[in-house]
C-alpha positions as CSV (number, residue, x, y, z in Angstrom):
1,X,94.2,113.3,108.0
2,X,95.2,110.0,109.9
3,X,93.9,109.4,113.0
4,X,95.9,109.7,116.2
5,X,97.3,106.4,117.8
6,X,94.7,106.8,121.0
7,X,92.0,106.7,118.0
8,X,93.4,103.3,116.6
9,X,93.3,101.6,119.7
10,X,90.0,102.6,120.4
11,X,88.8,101.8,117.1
12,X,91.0,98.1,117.8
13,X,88.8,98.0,120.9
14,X,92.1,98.2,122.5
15,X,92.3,99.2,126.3
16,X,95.9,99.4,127.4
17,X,96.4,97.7,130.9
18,X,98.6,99.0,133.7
19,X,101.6,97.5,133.0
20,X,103.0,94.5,135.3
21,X,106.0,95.6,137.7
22,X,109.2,93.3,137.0
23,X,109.8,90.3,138.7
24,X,113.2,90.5,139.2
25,X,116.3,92.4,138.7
26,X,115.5,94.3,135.7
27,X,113.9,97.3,134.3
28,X,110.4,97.2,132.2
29,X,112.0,99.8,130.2
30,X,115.5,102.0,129.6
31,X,115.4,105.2,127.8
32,X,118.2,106.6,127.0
33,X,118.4,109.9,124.5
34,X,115.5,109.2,121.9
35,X,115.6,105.3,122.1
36,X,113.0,103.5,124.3
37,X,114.2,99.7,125.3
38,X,111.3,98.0,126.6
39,X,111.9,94.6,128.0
40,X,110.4,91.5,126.9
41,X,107.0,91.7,127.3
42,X,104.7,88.4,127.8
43,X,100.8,87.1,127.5
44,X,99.2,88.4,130.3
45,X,95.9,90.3,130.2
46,X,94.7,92.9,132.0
47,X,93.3,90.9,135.1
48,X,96.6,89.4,135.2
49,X,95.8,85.9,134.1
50,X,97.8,83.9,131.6
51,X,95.6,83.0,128.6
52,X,97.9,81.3,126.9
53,X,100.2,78.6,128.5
54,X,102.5,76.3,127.0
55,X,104.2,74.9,124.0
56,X,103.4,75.9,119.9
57,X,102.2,72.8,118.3
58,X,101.8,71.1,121.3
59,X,99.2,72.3,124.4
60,X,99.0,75.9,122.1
61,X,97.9,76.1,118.9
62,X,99.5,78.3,116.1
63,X,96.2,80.3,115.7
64,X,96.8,80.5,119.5
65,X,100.4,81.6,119.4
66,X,99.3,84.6,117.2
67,X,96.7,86.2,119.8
68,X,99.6,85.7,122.4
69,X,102.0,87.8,120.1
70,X,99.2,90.2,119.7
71,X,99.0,90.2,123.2
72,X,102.8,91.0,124.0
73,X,102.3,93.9,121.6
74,X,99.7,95.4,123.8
75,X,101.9,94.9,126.4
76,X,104.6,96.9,124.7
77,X,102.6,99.7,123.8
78,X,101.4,99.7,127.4
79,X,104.5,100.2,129.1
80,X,106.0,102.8,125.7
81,X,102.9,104.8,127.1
82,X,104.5,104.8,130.7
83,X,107.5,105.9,129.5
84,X,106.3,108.4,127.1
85,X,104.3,110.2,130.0
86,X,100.8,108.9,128.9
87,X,101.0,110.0,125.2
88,X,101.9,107.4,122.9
89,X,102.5,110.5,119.6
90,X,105.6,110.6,121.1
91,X,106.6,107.4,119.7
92,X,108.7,108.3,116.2
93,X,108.9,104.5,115.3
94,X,108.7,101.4,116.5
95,X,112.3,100.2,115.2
96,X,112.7,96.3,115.9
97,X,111.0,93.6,117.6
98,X,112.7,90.9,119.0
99,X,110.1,87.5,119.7
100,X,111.1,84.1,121.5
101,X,108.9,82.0,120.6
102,X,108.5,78.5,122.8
103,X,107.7,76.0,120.2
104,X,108.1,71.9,119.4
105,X,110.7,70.7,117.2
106,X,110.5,71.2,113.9
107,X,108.1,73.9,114.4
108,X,109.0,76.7,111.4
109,X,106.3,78.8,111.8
110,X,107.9,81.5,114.3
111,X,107.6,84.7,111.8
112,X,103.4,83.4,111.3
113,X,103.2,83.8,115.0
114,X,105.1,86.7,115.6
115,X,103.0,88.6,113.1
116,X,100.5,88.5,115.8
117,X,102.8,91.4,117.1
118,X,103.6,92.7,113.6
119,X,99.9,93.6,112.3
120,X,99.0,95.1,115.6
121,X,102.3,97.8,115.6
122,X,100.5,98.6,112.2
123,X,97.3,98.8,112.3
124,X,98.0,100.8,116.0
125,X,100.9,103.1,114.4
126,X,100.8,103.4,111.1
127,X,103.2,103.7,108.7
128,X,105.9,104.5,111.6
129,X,104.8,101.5,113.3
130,X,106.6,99.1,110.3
131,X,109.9,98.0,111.9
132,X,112.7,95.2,111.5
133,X,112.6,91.8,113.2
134,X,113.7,88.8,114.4
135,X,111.5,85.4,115.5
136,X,113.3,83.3,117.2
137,X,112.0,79.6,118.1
138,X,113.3,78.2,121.7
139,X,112.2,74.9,123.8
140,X,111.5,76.8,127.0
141,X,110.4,80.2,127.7
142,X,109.5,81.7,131.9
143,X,106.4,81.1,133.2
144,X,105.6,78.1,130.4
145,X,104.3,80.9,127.9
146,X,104.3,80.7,124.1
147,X,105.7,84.0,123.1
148,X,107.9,86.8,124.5
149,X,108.6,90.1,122.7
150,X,111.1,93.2,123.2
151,X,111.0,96.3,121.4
152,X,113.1,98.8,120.3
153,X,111.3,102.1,120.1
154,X,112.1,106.1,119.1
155,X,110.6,108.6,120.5
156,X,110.1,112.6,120.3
């Protein structure tokens, strides 16, 4: 018997924060029938602090980058326990993430990084928690963070 996803993330030493309201003229999710939208989620911790600032292969290291992704995955399951009502075996699969990644030029590393994101949905979900992609590399992302993810998500 697999455990339940509350047991992974305790096992992760995972505790999900309270999920940041939006700073502007958005929603931090949309669900609509069994698909849950959640926004693009960013490297903030729990206290609300920024741990990560900055550029890939410049002021943030690629090692870096991938605890940031990891991060913005914690983030996502955060607010998909929000809109599930607080429990997350709701969630059917996680079906796509989409990462920015705010990197140098030349930098090719975008799918290492987003990983970050990838091996957490796993190792939190399961087998349902293996989902399509995309990593994107950009000059500039809001707030001078490395890494911003979205998620596509079905739920019961």
């Amino acid at each position: 018997m697999s455990d339940s996803i509350e047991q992974n993330l305790e096992k992760l030493g995972i505790v999900l924060p309270i999920p940041a309201a939006p700073v502007a003229n958005y929603l931090p999710y949309v669900l609509t029938g069994n698909l849950l939208s959640v926004s693009g989620q960013i490297p903030v911790d729990a206290d609300g602090k920024f741990p990560y600032l900055g550029t890939v292969g410049a002021e943030v290291s690629p090692e870096d980058a991938v605890k940031a992704a990891r991060l913005c995955a914690i983030n996502i399951i955060a607010q998909a326990r929000i809109a599930c009502g607080g429990d997350l075996e709701r969630v059917v699969r996680i079906v796509k993430l989409g990462a920015f990644v705010n990197c140098v030029d030349g930098f090719a590393a975008q799918p290492a990084v987003v990983n970050g994101a990838s091996d957490l949905m796993v190792a939190v979900f399961g087998k349902i928690g293996k989902h399509s992609r995309s990593a994107v590399g950009t000059n500039s992302l809001p707030l001078n963070i490395p890494v911003e993810i979205d998620a596509l998500i079905e739920i019961s």
